[in-house]
C-alpha positions as CSV (number, residue, x, y, z in Angstrom):
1,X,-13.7,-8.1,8.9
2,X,-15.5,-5.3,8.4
3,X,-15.6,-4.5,12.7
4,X,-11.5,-5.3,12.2
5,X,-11.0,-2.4,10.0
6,X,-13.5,0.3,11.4
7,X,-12.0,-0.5,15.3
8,X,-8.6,-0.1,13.6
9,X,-9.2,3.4,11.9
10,X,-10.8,4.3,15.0
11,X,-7.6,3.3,17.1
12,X,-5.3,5.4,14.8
13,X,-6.6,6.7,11.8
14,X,-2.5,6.9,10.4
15,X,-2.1,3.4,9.9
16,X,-3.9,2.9,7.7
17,X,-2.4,6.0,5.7
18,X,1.1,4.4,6.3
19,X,-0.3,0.9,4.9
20,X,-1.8,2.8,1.7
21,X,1.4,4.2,1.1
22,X,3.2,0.9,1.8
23,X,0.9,-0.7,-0.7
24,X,1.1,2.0,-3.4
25,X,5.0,1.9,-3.2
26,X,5.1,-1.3,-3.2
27,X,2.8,-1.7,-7.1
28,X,5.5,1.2,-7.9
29,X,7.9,-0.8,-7.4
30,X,6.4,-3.6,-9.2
31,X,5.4,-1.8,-12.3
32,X,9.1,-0.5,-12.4
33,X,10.7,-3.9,-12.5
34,X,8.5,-5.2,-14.5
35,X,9.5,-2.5,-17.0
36,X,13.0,-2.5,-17.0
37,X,14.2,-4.7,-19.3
38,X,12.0,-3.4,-21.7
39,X,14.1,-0.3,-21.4
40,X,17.3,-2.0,-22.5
């Protein structure tokens, strides 16, 4: 797995950026929801 992840950095080191941020937003998004009726 490890071999997986450094040939894909190599490849293009943005992707993995772009999942990160896909990732992050996606907790966000989570956190939020789970939230929300709490603010009602």
């Amino acid at each position: 797995m490890l071999t997986d992840l450094k040939t894909a950095l190599c490849r293009n080191p943005m992707t993995v950026v772009k999942d990160a941020a896909g990732a992050v937003s996606l907790v966000v998004i989570l956190v939020m929801g789970l939230h929300l009726p709490g603010l009602y």
